[in-house]
C-alpha positions as CSV (number, residue, x, y, z in Angstrom):
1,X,-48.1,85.9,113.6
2,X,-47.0,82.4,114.7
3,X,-44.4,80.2,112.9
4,X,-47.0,77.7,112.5
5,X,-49.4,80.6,110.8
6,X,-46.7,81.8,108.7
7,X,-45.8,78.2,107.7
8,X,-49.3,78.1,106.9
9,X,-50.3,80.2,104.5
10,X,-47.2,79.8,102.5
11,X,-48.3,78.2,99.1
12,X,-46.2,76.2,96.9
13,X,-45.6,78.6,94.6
14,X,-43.6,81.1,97.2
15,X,-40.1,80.8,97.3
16,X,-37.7,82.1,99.9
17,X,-36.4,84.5,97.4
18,X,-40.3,86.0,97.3
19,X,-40.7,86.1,100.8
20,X,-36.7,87.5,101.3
21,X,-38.1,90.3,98.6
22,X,-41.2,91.4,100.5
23,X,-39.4,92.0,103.3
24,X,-37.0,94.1,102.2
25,X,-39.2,95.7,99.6
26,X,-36.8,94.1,96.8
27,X,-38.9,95.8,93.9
28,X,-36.1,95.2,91.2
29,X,-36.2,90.9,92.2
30,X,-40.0,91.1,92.5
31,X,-40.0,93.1,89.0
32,X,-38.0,90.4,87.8
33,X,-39.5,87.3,89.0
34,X,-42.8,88.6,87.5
35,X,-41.3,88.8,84.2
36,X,-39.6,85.6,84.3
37,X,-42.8,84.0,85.6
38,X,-44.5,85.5,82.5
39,X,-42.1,84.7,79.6
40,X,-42.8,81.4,81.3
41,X,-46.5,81.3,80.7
42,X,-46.1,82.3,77.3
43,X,-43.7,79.6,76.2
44,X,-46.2,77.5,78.0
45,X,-49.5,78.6,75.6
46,X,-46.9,78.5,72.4
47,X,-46.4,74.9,73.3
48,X,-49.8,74.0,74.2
49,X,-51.4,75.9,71.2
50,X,-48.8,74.5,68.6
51,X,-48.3,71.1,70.1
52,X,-50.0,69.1,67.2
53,X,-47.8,70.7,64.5
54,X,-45.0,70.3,66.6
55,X,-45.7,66.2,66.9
56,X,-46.2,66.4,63.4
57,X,-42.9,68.1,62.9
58,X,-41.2,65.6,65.0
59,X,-42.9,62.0,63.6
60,X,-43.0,63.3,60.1
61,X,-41.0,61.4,57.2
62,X,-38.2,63.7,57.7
63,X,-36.2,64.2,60.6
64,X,-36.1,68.1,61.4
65,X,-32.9,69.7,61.2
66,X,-30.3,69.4,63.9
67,X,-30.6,73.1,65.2
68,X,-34.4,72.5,65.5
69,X,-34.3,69.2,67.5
70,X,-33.4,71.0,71.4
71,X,-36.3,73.9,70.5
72,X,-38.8,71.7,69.4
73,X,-38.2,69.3,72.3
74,X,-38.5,71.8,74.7
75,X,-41.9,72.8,73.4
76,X,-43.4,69.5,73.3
77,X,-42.2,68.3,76.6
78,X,-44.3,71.9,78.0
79,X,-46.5,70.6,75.8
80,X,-46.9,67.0,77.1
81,X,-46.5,67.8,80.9
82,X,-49.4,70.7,80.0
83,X,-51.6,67.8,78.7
84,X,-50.5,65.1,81.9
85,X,-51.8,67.8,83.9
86,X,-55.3,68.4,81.6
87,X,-55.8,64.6,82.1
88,X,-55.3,64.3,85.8
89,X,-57.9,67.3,86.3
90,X,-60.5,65.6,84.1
91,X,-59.9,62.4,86.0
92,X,-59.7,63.8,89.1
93,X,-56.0,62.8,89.5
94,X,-57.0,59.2,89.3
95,X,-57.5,57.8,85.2
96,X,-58.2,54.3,84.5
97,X,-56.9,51.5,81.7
98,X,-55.3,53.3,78.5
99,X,-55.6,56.7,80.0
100,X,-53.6,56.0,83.0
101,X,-51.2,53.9,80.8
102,X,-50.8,57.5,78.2
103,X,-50.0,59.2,81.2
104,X,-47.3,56.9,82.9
105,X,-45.8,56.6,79.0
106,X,-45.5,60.3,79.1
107,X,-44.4,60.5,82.5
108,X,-41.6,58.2,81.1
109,X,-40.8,60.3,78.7
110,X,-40.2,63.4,80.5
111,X,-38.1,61.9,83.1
112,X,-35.5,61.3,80.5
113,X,-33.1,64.0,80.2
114,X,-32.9,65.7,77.3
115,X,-30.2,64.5,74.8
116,X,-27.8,66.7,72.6
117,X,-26.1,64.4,71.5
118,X,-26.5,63.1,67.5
119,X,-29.1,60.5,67.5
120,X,-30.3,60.4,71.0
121,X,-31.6,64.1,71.2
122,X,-34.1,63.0,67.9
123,X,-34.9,59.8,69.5
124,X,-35.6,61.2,72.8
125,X,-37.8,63.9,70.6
126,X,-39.9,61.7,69.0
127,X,-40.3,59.6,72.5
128,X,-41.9,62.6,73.9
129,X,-43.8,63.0,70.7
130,X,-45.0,59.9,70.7
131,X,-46.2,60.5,74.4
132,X,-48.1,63.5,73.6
133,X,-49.6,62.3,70.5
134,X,-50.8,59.2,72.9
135,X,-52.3,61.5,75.5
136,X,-54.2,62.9,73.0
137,X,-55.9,60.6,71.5
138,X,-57.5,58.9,74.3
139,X,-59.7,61.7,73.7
140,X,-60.1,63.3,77.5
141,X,-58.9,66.3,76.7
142,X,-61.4,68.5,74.7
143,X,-60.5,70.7,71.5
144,X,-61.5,73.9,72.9
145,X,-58.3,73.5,75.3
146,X,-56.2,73.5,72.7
147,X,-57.9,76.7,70.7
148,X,-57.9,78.5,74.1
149,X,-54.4,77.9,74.6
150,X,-53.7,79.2,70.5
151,X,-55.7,82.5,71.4
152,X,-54.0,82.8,74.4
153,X,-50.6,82.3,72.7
154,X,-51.7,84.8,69.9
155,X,-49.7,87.4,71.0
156,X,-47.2,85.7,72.2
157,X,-45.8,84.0,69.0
């Protein structure tokens, strides 16, 4: 096989530690990279299938409590870069007017690093709250995502 082959077929989601782990027959990194990568999926469904109580948890009346501010902003910013990515497929990666401004809003959002200090950690939550409640209603994304993602996430809450 040529450089240029092997460049190739290398896909995004193949690190050098993969590749380095395959060819050593690293069964203990692979074991573990598989595990990390699915912890990470399931995080992922929790947030999508929980994301509307979760924006209701972060714009409600009151402020949740200071040990659930980090958590919950974690979740909805999976949450909100999980729904960014719904909307670019159904647009294929090109949405117009109010759409395209949700997205940029949200892409706003998530570039701001997450605060934990006092104020700024709740203000930066309800930013990205705000983001995800925008995305969703300019109504692109159907319901059914969102119960898919809650079965999905059924076992993993």
């Amino acid at each position: 096989m040529t450089a240029a082959t092997g460049l190739a077929q290398r896909t995004p989601w193949r690190d050098d530690a993969v590749e380095r782990a395959e060819l050593v027959g690293d069964t203990a990194l692979m074991e573990r990279l598989v595990a990390a990568l699915k912890e990470s999926v399931a995080i992922d469904m929790v947030a999508l299938a929980h994301v509307e109580d979760d924006i209701d948890a972060a714009l409600g009346e009151r402020a949740p409590a200071a040990n659930a501010i980090i958590p919950l902003s974690l979740r909805l910013r999976s949450a909100a870069a999980q729904l960014m990515d719904v909307v670019m497929q159904k647009t294929h990666n090109r949405p117009q007017g109010e759409v395209a401004a949700a997205v940029l809003r949200a892409c706003e959002a998530l570039a701001e690093a997450l605060s934990t200090q006092g104020d700024g950690g709740l203000g930066h939550l309800r930013r990205v709250a705000l983001a995800a409640q925008d995305i969703l209603d300019q109504d692109v994304i159907d319901e059914d995502v969102l119960d898919r993602a809650a079965r999905l996430a059924g076992g993993a809450t």
